[in-house]
C-alpha positions as CSV (number, residue, x, y, z in Angstrom):
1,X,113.4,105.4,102.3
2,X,111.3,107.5,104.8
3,X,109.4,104.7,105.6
4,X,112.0,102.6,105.9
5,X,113.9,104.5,108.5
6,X,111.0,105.7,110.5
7,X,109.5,102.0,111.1
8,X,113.0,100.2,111.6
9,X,114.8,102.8,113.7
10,X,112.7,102.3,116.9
11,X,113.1,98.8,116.9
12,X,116.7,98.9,116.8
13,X,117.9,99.4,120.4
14,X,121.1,98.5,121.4
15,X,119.5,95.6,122.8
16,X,118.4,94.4,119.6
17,X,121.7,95.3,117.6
18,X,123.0,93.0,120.6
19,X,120.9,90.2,119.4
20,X,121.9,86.6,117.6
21,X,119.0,86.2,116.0
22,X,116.2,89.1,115.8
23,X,112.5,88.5,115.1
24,X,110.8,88.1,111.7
25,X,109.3,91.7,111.7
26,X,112.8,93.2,112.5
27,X,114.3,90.9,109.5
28,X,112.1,91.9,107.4
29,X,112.2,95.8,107.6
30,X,116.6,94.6,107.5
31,X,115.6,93.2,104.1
32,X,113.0,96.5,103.2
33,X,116.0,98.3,104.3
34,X,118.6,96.5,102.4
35,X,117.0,96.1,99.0
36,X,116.5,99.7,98.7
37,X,120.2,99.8,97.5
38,X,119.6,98.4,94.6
39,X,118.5,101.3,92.9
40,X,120.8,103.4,90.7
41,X,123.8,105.0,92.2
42,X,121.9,108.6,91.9
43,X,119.6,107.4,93.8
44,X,122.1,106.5,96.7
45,X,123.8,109.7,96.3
46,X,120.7,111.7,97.1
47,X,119.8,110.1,99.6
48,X,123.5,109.6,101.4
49,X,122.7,111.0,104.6
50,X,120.0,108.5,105.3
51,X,122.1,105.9,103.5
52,X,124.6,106.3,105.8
53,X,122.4,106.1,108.9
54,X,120.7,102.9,107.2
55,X,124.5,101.2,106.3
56,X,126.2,102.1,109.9
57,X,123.1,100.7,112.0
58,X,123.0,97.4,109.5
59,X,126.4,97.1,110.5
60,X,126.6,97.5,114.0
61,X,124.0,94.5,114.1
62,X,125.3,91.1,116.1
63,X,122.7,89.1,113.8
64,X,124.6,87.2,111.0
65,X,121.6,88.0,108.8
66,X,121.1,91.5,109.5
67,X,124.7,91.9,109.2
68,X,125.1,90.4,106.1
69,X,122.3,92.0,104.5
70,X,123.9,94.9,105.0
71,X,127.1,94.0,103.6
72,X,125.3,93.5,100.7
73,X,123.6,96.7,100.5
74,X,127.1,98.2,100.7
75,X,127.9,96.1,97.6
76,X,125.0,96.9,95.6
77,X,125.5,100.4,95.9
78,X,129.5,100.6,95.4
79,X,128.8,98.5,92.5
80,X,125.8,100.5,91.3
81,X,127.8,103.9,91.8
């Protein structure tokens, strides 16, 4: 998760967020970022406050991809709770 966060975060300025379609290093820490929901709802729960930074920047993104990665990490964890 730390990892995570402290990679992606710098590359996601609002003119990135702002973006149709982001670069493959970008997508790829979106994916990192997204698949970490997978895990057991615990998991989530201990980790909410980065969770939460993770799911509202995902979010916020203009890129159909990154967005809907996102969504899905919402799912995974509401489903996994």
């Amino acid at each position: 998760m730390n990892y995570v966060i402290e990679n992606l975060m710098p590359m996601l300025t609002d003119e990135v967020r702002a973006k149709q379609q982001l670069d493959a290093t970008t997508l790829w820490f979106i994916a990192l970022a997204s698949s970490l929901f997978t895990v057991p709802g615990n998991y989530v729960v201990l980790y909410k406050n980065q969770c939460l930074e993770l799911y509202k920047v995902l979010i916020s993104m203009k890129c159909a991809s990154a967005y809907m990665m996102g969504s899905s990490a919402i799912s995974n964890a509401v489903s996994n709770m």
